[in-house]
PyMOL Python script that loads the backbone (N, CA, C, O; Angstrom):
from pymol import cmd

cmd.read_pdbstr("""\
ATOM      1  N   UNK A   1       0.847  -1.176   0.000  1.00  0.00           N
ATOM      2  CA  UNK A   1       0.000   0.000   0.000  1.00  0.00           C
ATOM      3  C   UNK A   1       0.889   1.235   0.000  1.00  0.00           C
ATOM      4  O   UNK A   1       1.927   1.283   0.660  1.00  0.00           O
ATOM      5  N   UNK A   2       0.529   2.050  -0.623  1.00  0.00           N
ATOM      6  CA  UNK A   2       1.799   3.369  -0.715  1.00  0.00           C
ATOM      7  C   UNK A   2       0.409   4.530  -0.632  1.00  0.00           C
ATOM      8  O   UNK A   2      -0.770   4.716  -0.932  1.00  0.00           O
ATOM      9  N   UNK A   3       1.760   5.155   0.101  1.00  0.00           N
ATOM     10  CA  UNK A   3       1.017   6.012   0.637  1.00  0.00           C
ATOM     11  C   UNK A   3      -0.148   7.537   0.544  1.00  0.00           C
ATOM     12  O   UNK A   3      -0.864   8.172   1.320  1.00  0.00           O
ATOM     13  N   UNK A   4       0.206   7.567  -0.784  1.00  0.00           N
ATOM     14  CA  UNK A   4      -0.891   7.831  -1.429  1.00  0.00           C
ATOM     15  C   UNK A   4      -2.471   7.301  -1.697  1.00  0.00           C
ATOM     16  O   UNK A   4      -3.439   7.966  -2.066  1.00  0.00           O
ATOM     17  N   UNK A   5      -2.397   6.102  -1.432  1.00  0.00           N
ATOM     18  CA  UNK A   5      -3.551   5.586  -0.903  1.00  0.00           C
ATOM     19  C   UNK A   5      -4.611   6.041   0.665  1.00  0.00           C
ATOM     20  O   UNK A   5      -5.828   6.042   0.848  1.00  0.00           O
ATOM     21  N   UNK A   6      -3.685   6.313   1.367  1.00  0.00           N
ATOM     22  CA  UNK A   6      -4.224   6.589   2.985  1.00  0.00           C
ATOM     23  C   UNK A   6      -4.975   7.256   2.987  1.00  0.00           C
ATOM     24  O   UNK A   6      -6.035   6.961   3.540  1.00  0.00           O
ATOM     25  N   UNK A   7      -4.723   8.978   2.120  1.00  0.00           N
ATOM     26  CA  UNK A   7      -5.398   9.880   1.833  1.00  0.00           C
ATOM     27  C   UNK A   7      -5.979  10.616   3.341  1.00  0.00           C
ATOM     28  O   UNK A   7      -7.093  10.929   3.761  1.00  0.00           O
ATOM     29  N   UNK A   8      -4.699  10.689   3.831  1.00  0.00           N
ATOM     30  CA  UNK A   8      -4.543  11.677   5.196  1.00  0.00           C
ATOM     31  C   UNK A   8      -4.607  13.280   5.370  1.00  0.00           C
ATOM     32  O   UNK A   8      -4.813  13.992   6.353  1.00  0.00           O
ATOM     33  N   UNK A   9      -4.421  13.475   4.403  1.00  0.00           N
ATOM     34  CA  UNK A   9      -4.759  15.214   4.148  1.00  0.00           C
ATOM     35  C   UNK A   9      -6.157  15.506   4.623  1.00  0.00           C
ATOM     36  O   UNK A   9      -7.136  14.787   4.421  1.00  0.00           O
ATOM     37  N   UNK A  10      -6.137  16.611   5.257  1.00  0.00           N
ATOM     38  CA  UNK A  10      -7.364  17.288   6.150  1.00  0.00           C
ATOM     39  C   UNK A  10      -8.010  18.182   4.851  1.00  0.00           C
ATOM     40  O   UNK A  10      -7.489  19.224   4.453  1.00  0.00           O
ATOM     41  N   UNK A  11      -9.021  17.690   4.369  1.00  0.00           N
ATOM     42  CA  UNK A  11      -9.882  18.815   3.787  1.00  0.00           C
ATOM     43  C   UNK A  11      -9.917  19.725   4.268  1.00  0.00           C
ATOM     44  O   UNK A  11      -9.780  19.694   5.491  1.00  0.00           O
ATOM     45  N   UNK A  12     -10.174  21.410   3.414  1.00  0.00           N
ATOM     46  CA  UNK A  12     -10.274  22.658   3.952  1.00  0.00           C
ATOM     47  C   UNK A  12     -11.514  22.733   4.602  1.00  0.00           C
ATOM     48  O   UNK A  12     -11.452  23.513   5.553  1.00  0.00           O
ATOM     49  N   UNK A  13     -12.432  22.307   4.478  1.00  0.00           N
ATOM     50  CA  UNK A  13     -13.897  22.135   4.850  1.00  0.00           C
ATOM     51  C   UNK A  13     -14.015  21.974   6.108  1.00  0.00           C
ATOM     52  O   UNK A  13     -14.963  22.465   6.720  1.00  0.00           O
ATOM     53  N   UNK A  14     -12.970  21.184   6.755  1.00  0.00           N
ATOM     54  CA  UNK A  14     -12.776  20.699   8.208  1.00  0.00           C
ATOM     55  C   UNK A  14     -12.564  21.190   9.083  1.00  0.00           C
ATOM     56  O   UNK A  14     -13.038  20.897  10.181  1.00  0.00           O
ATOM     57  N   UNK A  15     -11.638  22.254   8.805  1.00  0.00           N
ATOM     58  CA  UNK A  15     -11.210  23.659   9.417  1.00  0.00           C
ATOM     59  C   UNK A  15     -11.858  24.837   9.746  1.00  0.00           C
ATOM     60  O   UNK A  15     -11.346  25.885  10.140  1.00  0.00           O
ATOM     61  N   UNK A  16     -12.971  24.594   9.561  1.00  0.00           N
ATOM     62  CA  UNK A  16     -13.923  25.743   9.168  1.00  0.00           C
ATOM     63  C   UNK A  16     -14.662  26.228  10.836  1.00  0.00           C
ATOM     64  O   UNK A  16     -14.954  27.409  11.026  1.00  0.00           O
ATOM     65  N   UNK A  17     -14.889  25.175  11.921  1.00  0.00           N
ATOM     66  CA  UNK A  17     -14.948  25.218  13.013  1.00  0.00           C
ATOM     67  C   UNK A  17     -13.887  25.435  14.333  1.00  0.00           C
ATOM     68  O   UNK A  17     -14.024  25.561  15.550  1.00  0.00           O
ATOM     69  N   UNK A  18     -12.902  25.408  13.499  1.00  0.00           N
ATOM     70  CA  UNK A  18     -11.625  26.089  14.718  1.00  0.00           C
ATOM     71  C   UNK A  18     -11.608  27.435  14.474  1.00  0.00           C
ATOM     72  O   UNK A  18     -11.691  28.047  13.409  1.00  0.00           O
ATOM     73  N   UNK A  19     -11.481  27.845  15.693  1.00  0.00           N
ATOM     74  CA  UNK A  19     -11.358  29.523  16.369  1.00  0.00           C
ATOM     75  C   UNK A  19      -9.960  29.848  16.389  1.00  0.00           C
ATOM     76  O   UNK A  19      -9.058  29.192  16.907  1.00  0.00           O
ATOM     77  N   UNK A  20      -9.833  31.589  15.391  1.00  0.00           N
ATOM     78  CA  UNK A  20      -8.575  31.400  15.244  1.00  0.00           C
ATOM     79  C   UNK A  20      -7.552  31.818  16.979  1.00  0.00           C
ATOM     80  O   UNK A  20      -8.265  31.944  17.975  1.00  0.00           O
ATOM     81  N   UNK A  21      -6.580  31.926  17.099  1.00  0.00           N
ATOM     82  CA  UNK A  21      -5.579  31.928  18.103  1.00  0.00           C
ATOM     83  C   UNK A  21      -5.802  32.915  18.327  1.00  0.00           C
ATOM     84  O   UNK A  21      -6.495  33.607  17.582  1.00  0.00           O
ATOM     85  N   UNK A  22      -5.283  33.345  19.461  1.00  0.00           N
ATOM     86  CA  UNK A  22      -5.468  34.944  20.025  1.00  0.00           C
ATOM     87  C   UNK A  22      -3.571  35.339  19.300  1.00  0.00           C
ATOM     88  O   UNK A  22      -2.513  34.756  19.064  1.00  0.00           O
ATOM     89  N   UNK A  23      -4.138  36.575  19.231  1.00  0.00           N
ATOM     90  CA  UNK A  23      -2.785  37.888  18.656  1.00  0.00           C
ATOM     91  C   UNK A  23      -1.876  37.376  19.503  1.00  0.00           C
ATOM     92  O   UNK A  23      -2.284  37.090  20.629  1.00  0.00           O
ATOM     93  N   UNK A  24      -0.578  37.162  19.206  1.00  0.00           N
ATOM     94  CA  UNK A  24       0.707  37.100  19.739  1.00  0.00           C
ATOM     95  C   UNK A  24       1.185  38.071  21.009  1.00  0.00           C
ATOM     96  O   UNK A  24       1.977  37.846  21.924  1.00  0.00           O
ATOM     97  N   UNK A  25       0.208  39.495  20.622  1.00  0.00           N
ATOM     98  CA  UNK A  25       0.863  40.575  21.440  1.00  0.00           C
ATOM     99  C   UNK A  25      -0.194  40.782  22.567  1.00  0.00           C
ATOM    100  O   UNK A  25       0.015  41.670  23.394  1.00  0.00           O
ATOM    101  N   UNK A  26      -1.448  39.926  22.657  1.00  0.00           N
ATOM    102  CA  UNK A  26      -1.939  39.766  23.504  1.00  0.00           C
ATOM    103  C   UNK A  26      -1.386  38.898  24.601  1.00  0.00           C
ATOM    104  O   UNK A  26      -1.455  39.096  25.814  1.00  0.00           O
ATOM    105  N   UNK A  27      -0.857  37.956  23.988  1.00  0.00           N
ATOM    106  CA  UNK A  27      -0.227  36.606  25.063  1.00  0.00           C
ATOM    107  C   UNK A  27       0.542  37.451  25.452  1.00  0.00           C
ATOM    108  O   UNK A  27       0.174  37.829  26.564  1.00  0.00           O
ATOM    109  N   UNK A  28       1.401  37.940  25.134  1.00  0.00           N
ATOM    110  CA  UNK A  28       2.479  38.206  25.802  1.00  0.00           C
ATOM    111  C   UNK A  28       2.284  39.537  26.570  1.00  0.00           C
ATOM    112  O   UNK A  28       3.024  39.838  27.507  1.00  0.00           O
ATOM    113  N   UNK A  29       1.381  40.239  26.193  1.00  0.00           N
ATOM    114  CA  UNK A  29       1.349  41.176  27.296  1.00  0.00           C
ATOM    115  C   UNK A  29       0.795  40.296  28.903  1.00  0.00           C
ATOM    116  O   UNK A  29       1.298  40.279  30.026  1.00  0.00           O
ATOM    117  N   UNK A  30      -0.215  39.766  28.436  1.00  0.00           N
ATOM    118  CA  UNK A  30      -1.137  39.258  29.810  1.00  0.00           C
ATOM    119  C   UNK A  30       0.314  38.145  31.046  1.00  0.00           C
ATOM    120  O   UNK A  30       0.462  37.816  32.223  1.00  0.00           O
ATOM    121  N   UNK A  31       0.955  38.017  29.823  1.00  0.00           N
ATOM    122  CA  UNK A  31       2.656  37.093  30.584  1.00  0.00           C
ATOM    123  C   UNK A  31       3.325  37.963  31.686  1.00  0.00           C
ATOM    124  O   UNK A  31       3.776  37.744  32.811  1.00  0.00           O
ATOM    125  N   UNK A  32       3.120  39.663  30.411  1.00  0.00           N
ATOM    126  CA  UNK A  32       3.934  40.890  31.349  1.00  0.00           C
ATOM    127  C   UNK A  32       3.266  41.106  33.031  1.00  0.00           C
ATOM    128  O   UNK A  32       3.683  41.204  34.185  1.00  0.00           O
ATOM    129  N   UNK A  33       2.127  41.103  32.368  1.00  0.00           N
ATOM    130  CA  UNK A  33       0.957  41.703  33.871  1.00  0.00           C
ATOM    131  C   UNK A  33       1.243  40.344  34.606  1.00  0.00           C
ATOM    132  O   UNK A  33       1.316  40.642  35.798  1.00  0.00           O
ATOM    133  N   UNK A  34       1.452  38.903  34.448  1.00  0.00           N
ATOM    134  CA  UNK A  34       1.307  38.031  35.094  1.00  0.00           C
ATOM    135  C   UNK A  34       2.739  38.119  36.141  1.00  0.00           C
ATOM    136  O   UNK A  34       2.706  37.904  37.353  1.00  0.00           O
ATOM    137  N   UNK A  35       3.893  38.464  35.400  1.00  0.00           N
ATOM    138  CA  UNK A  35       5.228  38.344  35.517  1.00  0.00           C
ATOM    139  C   UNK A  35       5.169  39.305  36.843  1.00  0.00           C
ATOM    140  O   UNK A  35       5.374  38.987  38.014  1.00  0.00           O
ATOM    141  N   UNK A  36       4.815  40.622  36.274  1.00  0.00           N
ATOM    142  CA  UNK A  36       4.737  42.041  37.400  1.00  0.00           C
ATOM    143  C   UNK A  36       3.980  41.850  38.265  1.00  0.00           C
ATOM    144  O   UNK A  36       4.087  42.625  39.215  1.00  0.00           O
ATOM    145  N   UNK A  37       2.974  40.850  38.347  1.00  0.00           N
ATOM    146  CA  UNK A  37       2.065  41.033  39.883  1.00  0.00           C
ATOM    147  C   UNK A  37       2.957  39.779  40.717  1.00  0.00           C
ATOM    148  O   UNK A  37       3.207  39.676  41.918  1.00  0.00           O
ATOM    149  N   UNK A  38       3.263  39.025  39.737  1.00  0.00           N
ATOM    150  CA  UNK A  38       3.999  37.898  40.700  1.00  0.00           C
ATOM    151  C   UNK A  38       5.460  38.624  41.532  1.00  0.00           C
ATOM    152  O   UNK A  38       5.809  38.280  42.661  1.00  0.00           O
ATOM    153  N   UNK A  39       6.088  39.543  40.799  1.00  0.00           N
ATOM    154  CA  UNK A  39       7.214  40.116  41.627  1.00  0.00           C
ATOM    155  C   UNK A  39       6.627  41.023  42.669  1.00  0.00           C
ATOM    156  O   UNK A  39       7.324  41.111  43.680  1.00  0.00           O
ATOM    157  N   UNK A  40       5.664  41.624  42.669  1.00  0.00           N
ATOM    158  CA  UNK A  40       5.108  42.656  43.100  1.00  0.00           C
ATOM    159  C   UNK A  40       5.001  41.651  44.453  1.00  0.00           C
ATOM    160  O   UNK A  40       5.692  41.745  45.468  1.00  0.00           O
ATOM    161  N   UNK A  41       4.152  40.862  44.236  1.00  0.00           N
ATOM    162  CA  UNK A  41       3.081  39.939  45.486  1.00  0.00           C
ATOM    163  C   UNK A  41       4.002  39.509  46.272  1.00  0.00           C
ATOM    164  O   UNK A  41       3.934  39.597  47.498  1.00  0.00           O
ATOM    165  N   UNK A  42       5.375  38.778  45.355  1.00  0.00           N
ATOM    166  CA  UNK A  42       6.469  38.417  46.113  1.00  0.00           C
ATOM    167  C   UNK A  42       7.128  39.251  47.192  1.00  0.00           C
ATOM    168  O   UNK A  42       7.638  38.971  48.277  1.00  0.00           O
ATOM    169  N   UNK A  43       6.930  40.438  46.478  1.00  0.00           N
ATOM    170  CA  UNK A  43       8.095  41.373  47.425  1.00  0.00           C
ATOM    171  C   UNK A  43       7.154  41.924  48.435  1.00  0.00           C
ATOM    172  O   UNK A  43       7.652  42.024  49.556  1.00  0.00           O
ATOM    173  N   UNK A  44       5.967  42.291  48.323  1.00  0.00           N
ATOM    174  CA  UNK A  44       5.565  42.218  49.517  1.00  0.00           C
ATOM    175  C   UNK A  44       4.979  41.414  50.335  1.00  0.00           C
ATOM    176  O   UNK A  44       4.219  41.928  51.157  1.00  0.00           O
ATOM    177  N   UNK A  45       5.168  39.903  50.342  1.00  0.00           N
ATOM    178  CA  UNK A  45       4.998  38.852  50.709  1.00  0.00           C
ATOM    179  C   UNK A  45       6.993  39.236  51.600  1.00  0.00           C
ATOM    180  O   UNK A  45       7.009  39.305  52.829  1.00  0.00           O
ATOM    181  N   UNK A  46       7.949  39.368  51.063  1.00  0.00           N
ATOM    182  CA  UNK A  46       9.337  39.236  51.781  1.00  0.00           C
ATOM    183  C   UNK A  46       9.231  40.474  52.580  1.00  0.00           C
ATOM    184  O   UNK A  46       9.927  40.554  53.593  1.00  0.00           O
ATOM    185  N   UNK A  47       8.303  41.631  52.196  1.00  0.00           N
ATOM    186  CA  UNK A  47       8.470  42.699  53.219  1.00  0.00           C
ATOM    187  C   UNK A  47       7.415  42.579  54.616  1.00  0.00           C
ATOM    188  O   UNK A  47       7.641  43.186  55.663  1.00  0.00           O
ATOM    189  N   UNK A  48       6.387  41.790  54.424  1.00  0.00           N
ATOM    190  CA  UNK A  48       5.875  41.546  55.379  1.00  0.00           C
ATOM    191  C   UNK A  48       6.432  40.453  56.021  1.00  0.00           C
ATOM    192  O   UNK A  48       6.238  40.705  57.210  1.00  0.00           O
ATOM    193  N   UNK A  49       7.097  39.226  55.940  1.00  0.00           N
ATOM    194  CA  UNK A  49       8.058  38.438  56.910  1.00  0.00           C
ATOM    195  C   UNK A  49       8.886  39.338  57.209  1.00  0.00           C
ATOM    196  O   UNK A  49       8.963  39.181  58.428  1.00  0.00           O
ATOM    197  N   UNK A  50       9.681  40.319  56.911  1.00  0.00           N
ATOM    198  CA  UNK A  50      10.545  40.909  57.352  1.00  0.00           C
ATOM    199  C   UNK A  50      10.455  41.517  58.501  1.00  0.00           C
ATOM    200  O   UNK A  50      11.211  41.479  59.471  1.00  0.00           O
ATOM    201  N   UNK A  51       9.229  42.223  58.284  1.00  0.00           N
ATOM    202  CA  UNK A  51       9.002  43.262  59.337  1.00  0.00           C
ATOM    203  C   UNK A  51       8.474  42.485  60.585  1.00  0.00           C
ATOM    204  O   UNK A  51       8.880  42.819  61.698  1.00  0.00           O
ATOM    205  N   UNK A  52       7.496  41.357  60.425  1.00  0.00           N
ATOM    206  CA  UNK A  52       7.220  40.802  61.215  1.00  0.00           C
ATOM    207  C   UNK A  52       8.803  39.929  62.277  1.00  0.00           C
ATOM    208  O   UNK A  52       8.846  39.525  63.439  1.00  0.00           O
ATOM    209  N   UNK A  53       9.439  39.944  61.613  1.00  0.00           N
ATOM    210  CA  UNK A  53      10.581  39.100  62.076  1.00  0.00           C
ATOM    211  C   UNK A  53      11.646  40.075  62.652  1.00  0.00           C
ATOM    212  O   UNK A  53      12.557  39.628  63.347  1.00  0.00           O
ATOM    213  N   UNK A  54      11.548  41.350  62.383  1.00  0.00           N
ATOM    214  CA  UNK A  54      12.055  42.236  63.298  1.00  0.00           C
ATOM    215  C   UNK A  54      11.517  42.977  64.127  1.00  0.00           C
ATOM    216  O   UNK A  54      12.323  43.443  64.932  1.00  0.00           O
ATOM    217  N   UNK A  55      10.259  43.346  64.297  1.00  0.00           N
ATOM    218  CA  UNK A  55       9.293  43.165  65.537  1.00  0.00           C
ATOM    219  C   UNK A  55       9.532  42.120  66.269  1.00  0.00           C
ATOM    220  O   UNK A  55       9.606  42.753  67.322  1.00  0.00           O
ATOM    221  N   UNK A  56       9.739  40.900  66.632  1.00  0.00           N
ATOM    222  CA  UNK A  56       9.899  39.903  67.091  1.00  0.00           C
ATOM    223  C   UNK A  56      11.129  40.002  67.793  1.00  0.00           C
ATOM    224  O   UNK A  56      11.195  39.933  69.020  1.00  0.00           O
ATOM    225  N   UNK A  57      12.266  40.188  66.921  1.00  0.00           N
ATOM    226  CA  UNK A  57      13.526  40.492  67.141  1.00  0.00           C
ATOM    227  C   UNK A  57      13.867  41.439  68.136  1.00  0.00           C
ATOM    228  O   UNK A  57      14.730  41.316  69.005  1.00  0.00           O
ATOM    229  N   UNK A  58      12.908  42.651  67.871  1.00  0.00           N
ATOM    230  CA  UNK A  58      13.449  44.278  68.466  1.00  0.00           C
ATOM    231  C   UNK A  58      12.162  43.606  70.155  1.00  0.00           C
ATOM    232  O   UNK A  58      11.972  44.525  70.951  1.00  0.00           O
ATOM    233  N   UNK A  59      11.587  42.500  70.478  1.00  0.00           N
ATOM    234  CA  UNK A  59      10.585  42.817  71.398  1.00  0.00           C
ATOM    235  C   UNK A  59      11.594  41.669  72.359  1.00  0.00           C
ATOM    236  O   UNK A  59      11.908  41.693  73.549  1.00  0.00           O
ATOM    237  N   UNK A  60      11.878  40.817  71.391  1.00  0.00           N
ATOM    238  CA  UNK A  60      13.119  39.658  72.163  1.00  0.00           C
ATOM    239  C   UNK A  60      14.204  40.850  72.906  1.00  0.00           C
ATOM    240  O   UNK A  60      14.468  40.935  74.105  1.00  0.00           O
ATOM    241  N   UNK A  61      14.645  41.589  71.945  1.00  0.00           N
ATOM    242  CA  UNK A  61      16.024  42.529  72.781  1.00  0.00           C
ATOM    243  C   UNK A  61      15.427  43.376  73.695  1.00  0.00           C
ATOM    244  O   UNK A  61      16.169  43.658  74.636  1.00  0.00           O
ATOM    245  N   UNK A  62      14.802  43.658  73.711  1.00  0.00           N
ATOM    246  CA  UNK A  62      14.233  44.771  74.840  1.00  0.00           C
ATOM    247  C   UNK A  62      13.673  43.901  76.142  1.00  0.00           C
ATOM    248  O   UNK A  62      13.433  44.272  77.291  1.00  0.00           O
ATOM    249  N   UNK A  63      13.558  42.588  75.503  1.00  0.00           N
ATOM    250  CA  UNK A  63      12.951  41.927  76.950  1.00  0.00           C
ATOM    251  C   UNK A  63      11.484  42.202  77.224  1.00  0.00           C
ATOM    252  O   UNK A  63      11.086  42.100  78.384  1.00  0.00           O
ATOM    253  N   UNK A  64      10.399  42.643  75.962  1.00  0.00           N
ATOM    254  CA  UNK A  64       9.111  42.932  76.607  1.00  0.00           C
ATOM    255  C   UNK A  64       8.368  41.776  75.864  1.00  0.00           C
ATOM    256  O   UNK A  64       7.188  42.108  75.752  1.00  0.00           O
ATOM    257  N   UNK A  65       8.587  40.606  75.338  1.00  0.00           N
ATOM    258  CA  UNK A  65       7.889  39.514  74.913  1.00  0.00           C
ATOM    259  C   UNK A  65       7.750  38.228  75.886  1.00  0.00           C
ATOM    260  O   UNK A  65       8.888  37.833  76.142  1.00  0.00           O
ATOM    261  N   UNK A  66       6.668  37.352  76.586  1.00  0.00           N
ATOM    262  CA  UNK A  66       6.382  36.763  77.786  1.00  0.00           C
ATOM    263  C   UNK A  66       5.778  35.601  76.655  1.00  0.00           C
ATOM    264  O   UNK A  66       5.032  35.809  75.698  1.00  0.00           O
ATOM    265  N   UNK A  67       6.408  34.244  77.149  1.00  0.00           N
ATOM    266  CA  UNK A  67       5.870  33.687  76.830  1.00  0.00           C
ATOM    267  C   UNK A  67       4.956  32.819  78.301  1.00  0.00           C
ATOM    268  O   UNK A  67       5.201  32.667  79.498  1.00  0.00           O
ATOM    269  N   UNK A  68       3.895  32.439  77.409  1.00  0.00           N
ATOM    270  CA  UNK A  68       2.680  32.229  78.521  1.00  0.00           C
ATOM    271  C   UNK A  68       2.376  33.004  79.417  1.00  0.00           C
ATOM    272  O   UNK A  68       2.602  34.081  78.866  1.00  0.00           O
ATOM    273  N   UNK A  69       1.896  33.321  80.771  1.00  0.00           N
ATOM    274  CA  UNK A  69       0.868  33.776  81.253  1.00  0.00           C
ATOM    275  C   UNK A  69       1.340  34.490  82.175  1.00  0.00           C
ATOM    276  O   UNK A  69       0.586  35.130  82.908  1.00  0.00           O
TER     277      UNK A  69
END
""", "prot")
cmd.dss("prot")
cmd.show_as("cartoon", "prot")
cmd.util.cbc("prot")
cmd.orient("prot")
């Protein structure tokens, strides 16, 4: 059987129900906004451990943190 027989080629007709792709410069912007909120969220995700962890720190040195009652 050779392969011209199989007759695997997709008619144009077939195609007619796929939706085309979104714009290139759409993806990649929505990547940008994705990219910038993730650094954003990050860094103030590291500035709030921070601060919390030197509050902690500055209440340990002063001696005004009790644990239990």
């Amino acid at each position: 059987m050779r392969n011209d027989d199989l007759n695997l080629r997709a008619d144009r007709d077939e195609l007619e129900h796929f939706s085309p792709r979104t714009p290139q410069a759409k993806r990649q912007k929505n990547l940008v906004v994705q990219v910038a909120l993730g650094v954003f969220l990050g860094g103030l995700a590291l500035w709030l451990v921070q601060l919390g962890a030197t509050a902690l720190m500055a209440r340990l040195a002063m001696s005004t943190l009790q644990f239990g009652g």
